[in-house]
N, C-alpha and C positions, 0 to 999 in steps of 0.2 A: 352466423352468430357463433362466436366463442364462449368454450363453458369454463369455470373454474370452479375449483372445490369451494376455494374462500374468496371472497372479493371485500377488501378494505377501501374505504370511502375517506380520504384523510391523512394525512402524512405527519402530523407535529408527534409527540410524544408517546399520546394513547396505539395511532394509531401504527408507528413503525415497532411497539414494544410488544402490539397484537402480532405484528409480522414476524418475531422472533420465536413467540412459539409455534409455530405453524408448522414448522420440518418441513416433509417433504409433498406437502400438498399443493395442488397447482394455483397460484395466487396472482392475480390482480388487484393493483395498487391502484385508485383513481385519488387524483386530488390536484385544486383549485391554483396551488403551489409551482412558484416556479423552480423551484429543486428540490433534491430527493434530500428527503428527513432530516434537520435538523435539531441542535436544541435553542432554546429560546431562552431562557434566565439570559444567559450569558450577552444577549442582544441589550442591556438597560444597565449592564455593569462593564464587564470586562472589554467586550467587541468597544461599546461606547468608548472605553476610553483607549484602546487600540492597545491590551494589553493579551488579549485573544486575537491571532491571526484568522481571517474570514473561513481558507479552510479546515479550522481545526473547530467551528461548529459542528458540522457535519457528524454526526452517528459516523457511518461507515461509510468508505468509496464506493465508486460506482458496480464493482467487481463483486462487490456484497449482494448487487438485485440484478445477479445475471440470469438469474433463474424467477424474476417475478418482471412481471409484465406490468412497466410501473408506467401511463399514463399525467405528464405532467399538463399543466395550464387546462385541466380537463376537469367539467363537472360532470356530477350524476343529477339527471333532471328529474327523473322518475323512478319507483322501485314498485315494481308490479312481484306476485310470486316466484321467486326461481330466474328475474330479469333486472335490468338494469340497463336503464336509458341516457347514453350519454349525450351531454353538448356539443357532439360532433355529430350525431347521428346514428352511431356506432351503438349495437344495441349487444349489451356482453349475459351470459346465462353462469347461474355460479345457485350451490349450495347451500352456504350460509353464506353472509354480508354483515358485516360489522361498522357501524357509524361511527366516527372517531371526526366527526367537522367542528370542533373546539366551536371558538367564538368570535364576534369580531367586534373592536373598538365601539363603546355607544357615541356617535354622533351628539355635539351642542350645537341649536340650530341658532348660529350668532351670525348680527352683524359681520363681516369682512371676515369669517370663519372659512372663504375660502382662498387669501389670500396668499400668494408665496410667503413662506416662512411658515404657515401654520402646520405641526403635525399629529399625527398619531402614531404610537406604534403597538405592533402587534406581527409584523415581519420582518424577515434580512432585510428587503427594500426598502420598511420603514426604517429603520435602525442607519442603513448607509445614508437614507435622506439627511436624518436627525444630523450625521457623523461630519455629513458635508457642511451644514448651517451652521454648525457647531464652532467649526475650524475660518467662519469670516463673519463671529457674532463676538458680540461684548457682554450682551445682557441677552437673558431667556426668562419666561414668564412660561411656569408647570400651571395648568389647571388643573386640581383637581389633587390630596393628599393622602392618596390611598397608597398601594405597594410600588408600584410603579412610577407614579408620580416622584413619592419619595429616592425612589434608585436613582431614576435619569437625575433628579437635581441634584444626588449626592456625587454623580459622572460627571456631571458638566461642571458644578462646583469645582471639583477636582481638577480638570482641565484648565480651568482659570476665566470662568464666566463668570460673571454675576445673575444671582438665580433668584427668580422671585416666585415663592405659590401661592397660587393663591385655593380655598377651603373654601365651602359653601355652608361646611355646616361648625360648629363653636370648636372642634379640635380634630386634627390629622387620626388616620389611621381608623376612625370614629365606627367603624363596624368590626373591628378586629380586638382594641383593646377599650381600656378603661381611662379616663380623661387624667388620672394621675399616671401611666404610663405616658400617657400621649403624652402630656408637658414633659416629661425627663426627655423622651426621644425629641423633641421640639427643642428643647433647648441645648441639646448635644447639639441638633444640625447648626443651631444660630450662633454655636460657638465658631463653626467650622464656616460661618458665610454666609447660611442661604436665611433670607428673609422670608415672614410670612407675611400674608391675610386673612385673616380667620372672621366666618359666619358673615364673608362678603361672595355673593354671583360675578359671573361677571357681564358686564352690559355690552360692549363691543370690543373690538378689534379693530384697529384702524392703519390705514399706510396709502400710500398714492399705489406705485406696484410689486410692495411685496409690507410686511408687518412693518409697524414703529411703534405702533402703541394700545396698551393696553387699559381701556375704562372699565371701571369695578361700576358694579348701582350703586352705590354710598357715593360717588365721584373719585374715586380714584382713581389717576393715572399713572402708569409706567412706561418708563422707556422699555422696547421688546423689539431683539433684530429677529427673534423667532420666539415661537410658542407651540408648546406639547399641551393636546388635551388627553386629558388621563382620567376619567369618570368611569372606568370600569368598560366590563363587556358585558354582549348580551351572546346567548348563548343560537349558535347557525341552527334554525330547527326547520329551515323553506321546506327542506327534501321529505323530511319527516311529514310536513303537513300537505303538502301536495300529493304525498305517495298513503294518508289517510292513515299515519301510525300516529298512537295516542301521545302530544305533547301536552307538560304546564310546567312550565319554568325549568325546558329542557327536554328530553324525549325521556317519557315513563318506561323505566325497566321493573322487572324483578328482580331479585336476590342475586340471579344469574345472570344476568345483565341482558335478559329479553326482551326485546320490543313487543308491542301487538300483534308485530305483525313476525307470523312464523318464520324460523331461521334465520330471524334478523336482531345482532345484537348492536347494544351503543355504549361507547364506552368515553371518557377522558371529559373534557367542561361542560359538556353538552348533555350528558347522562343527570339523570335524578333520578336516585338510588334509594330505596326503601333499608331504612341501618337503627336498630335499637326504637323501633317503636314509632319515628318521623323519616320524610324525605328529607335528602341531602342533595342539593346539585354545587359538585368541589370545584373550583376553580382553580388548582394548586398541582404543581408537577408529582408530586409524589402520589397524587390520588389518581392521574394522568398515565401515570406508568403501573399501576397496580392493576388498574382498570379497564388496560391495554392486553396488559397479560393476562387478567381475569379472562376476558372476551375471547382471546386469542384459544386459552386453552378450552372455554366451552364450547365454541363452534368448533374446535378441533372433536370434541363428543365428551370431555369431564361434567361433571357436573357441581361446580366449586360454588360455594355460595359467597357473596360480597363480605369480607369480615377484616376492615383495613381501621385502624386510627390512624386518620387522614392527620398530614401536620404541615406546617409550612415552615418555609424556614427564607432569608435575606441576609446577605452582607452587603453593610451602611457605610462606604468610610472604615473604620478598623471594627466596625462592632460585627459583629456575627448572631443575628437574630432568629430563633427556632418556637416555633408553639404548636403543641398538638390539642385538641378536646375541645372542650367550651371552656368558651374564655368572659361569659357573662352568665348574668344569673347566677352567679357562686354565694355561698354562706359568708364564707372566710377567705381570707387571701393573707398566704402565707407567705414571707420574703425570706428568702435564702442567698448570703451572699450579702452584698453592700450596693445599692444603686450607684452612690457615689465613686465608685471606682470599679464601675462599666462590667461589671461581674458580678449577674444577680441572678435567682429565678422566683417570677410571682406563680405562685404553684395554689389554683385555687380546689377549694374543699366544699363541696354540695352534701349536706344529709351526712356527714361524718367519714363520707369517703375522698379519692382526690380525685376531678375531674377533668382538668386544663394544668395548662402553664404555660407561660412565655419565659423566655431565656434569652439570657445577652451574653456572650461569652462566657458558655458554661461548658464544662467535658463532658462528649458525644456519652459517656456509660452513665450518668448522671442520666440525662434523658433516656436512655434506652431503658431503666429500670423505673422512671417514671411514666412511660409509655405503659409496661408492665403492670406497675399499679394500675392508671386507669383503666387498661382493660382486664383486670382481676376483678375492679371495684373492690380494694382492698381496704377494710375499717379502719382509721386511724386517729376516731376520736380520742382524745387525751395526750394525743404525741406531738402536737401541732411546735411543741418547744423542742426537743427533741431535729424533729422534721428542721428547723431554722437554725440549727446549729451543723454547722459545715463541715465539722470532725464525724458526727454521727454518720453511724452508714448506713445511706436508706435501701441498700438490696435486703438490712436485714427485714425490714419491713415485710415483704414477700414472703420469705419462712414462716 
């Protein structure tokens, strides 16, 4: 048996950003992954529409993990004290251990759901599948109007498909914003092409052998050479609960991103994070990368406590979209900018302070000082007019 200091379980985002802090400690990389590190935005946008060349995903060359012992196409089956049991047999002994197994695509268990042309993504492999159907397709049917959803149709759109989504629940994006943004983003897309269906399932999938067609349960049909399901992921917790560390709705840490189980930390979509009073489990690269390096440097022996406003951010077609905080349950919603001319920010206010916002093509210092607010919790009952006027400078806010 081989021993290492650290052993990372994981290779997407959290888990190569854990590997960057690490220095010179002796490290094994285990993960399910057919190549070394990755990013992944870039698979639903740019790669899609063959504007990112394949190797210029890649984090770093191969030259970067000549000194980690990076096991690829390889799980960890068990995690006993101090052990680690892999899919090969191969039983490795390490320190600490850091969880970082993100999530994977939730399955729709539909009619001809497994037919050629049907995909998911959530890898390079998916992503080239998508790339190849793509390039001898006419029409694509997205299930499902969430982030992702939304990207691939704005990629293939742009390619020269014809794209259909279809929504299950009355408006796109429907856990992130507010039904009045969702219609402005709805109706930029339908300007640019892509057609909806909103507050309809869909019943089946149909083709002799591979897609052609798509039935809604209301009876709708669509012609479809291919179809993305896009309903979200659920977050990989097998290893967690076979190896008897505490999951619910991701693997339970603390502050410090500890598991149950001693010397074991989890970090990036899979972690749920105790932050301001409630759990959090983030789905989003930037809470990915923060959580990575969190983990990285506590199993290296700091002791940093979790303190991040997680935000996400998308580019649509020409829009460039960014939100950090909560984005419901607000008092007030303050509009900065003009909707109508793609340049705004809904910047909402809880109890007199500011606690979220969304943005569409707004300047990165703009955000970085309303980040600042919300984690000031800075007062700014009475200035709400002020705040919506675009000459005003909200850093003065802050002083």
């Amino acid at each position: 048996m081989e021993d290492f200091d650290i052993l990372i379980i994981g290779s997407g985002v959290a888990g190569y950003h854990a590997l960057k802090e690490l220095g010179n400690a002796k490290v094994a990389m285990v993960t399910s992954d057919k190549y070394l590190p990755y990013d992944r935005p870039p698979l639903s946008k740019e790669y899609m529409r063959g504007e990112k060349k394949r190797e210029e995903l890649f984090f770093e060359g191969e030259e970067a993990y000549k000194n980690v012992n990076v096991k690829l196409n390889t799980e960890v089956k068990m995690l006993r004290q101090g052990e680690a049991e892999l899919s090969t047999g191969e039983v490795l002994g390490f320190k600490k251990a850091i969880i970082a197994t993100g999530g994977t695509p939730r399955r729709l268990s539909l009619s001809g759901g497994e037919l050629r042309g049907v995909h998911y993504l959530r890898s390079l492999e998916d992503a080239d599948s998508i790339k190849e159907d793509a390039g001898k397709s006419k029409n694509v049917v997205i299930i499902g109007g969430g982030f992702i959803g939304m990207e691939v149709a704005a990629s293939l759109t742009s390619l020269g498909l014809s794209t259909t989504v279809i929504e299950v629940k009355p408006y796109i994006w429907n856990t992130f914003v507010d039904e009045r943004t969702s219609k402005f983003i709805q109706s930029y897309f339908e300007k640019k092409g892509v057609k909806f269906i909103l507050n309809e399932s869909v019943k089946e999938i149909s083709g002799k052998d591979k897609v052609e067609r798509v039935t809604t349960e209301g009876g709708k049909g669509i012609d479809a050479d291919m179809v993305l399901i896009a309903v979200g992921i659920r977050p990989n917790i097998e290893l967690a609960q076979r190896s008897g560390i505490s999951t619910e709705n991701g693997i339970i840490v603390n502050e410090f991103l500890e598991t149950s189980m001693r010397n074991v930390y989890a970090a990036g979509d899979v972690a749920n994070i105790p932050y301001m009073g409630k759990r959090l489990r983030i789905e989003h690269w930037n809470n990915a990368e923060y959580t990575g390096r969190l983990a990285g440097k506590n199993a290296s022996g700091n002791t940093e406590k979790y303190d991040f406003l997680s935000s996400v951010w998308s580019d649509i077609f020409d829009m460039h979209i960014e939100s950090a905080g909560e984005t419901y349950g607000y008092d007030q919603e303050i509009v900065r900018g003009k909707m109508e001319n793609n340049s705004f920010n809904l910047i909402y206010v809880k109890g007199g302070v500011i606690v979220g916002y969304l943005s569409v093509n707004r300047d990165f210092e703009e955000l970085n000082t309303l980040n600042e607010l919300i984690k000031r919790t800075v007062e700014v009952k009475g200035k709400e007019g002020k705040i919506e006027d675009e000459q005003f400078n909200l850093s003065s806010l802050l002083s």
